[in-house]
C-alpha positions in Angstrom: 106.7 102.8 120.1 103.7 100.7 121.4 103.4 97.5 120.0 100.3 97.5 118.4 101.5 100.4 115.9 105.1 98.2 115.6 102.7 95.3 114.7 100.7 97.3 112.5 104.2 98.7 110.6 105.9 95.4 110.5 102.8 94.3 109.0 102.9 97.0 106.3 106.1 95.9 105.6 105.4 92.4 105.6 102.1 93.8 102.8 104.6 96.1 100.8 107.3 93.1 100.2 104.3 90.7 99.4 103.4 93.1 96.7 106.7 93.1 94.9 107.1 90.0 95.2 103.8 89.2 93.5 104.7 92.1 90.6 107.9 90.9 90.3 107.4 87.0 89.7 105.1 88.6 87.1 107.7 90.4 85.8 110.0 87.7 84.9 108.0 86.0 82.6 107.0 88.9 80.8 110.2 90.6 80.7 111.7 87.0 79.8 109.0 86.8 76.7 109.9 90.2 75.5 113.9 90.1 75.9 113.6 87.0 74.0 111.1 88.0 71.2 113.1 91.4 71.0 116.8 90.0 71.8 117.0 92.7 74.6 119.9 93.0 76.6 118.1 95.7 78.6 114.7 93.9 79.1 117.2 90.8 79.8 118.9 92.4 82.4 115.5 94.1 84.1 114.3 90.4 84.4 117.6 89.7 85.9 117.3 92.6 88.6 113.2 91.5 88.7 115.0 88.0 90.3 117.4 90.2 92.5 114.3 92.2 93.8 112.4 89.0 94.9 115.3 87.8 96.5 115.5 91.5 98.5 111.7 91.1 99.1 112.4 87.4 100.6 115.3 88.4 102.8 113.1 91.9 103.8 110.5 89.0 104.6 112.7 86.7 106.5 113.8 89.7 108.5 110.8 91.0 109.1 110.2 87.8 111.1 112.9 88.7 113.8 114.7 91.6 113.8 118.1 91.0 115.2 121.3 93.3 114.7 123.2 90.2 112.8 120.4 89.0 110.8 119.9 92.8 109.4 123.6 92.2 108.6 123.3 89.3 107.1 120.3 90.2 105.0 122.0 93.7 103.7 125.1 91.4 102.7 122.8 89.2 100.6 121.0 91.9 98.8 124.6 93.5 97.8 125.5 90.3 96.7 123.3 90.0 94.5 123.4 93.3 93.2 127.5 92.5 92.2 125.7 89.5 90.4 123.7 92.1 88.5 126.7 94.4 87.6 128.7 91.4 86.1 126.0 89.8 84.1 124.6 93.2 82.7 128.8 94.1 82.3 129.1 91.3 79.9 126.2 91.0 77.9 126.0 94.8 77.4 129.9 95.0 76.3 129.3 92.2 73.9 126.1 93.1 72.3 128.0 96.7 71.5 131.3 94.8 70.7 129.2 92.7 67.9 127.2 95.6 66.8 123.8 93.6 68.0 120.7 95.2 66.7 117.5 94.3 69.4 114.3 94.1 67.8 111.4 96.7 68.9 109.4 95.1 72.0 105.8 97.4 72.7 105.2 95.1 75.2 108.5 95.7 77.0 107.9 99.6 76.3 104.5 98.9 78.4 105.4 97.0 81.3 108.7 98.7 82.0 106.5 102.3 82.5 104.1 100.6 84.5 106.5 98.6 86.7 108.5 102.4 87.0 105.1 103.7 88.5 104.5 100.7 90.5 108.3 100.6 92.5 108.1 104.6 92.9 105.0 103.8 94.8 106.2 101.0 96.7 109.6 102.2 97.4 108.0 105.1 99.0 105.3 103.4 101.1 109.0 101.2 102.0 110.8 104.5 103.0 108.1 105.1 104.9 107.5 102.3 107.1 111.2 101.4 107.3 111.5 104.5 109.1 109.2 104.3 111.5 110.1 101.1 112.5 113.7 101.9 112.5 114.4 99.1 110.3 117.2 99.5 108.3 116.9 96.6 105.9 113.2 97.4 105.0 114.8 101.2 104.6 117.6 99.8 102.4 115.0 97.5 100.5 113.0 100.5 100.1 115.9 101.9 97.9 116.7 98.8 96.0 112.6 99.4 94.9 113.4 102.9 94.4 116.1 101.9 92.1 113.9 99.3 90.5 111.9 102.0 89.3 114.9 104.5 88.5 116.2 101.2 86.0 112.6 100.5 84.8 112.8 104.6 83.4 116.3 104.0 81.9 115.4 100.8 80.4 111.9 102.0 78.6 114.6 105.1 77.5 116.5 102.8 75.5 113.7 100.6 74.3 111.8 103.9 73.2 115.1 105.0 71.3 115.5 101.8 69.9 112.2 101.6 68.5 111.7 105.6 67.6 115.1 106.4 66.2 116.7 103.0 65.3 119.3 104.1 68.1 120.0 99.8 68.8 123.2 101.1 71.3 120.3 102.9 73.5 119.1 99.5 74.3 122.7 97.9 75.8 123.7 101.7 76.9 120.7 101.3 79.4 122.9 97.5 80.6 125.5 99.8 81.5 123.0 102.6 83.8 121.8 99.3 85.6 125.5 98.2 86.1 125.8 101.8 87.9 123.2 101.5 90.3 123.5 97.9 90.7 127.1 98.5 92.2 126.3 101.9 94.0 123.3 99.7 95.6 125.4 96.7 96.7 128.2 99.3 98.4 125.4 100.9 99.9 124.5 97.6 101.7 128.1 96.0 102.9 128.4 99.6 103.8 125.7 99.2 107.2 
């Protein structure tokens, strides 16, 4: 690959984690004002794995700047780290809300930002998968997934906020805890796996 198109892809990259960043540290203060107006385990923990994805984007970042064998280790190991962080926290709370019969509260504005963000990391994730492949760079591949997941958990979280709010179904909202504990882990073996 010439270096002027590995410039322009590493700059793509660069553009792409930017991006989540910037939706991301969005994302934490709304999805922090709705899990606490509604008492939402679920938009809780997507505001939790909001915090693990601008970590990923940071280390994708960091990466980005030199792209050595150990430092793409050492970047995948930190993004399943915190993706076992996840699983426990999300483990917990979603096991105690269902333990003490918790009842959330309806949150539209958690119904609305968790289908936009879904729309937003499918398009991401894929203009990740994309790049990441053509540069051969694993991490920004892998990253591209955690996105992809990002999306996948925004869907299963608007699920059980919708079912909440539509047919009084207040498990739906912890039950969607337990889908993000599933990826979470299947993500963070994914990474010590490379």
């Amino acid at each position: 690959m010439d270096l002027i198109l590995r410039s322009r892809l590493v700059s793509r990259g660069r553009h792409l984690e930017v991006a989540t960043l910037g939706w991301n540290v969005v994302g934490i203060v709304v999805l922090g004002v709705a899990a606490v107006a509604a008492r939402s385990v679920a938009l809780a923990g997507f505001g939790f794995d909001s915090l693990i994805e601008i970590g990923a984007s940071t280390v994708v970042i960091w990466e980005l700047a030199g792209i050595e064998e150990e430092r793409q280790r050492r970047a995948l190991k930190l993004i399943g780290l915190a993706f076992v962080a996840l699983a426990g926290y999300l483990t917990i709370q979603s096991t105690l809300v269902l333990t003490i019969r918790y009842h959330p509260h309806h949150s539209v504005l958690g119904i609305i930002w968790t289908a936009i963000t879904a729309a937003v990391m499918f398009a991401l994730a894929s203009g990740k998968a994309q790049t990441g492949a053509a540069l051969g760079n694993p991490v920004l591949i892998t990253e591209g997934h955690v996105t992809k997941i990002d999306g996948i958990l925004a869907v299963a979280v608007l699920v059980g906020l919708v079912l909440n709010a539509t047919a009084g179904w207040w498990w739906a909202d912890p039950a969607a805890g337990y889908i993000l504990v599933y990826y979470g882990l299947r993500e963070a073996r994914s990474a010590f796996a490379h």
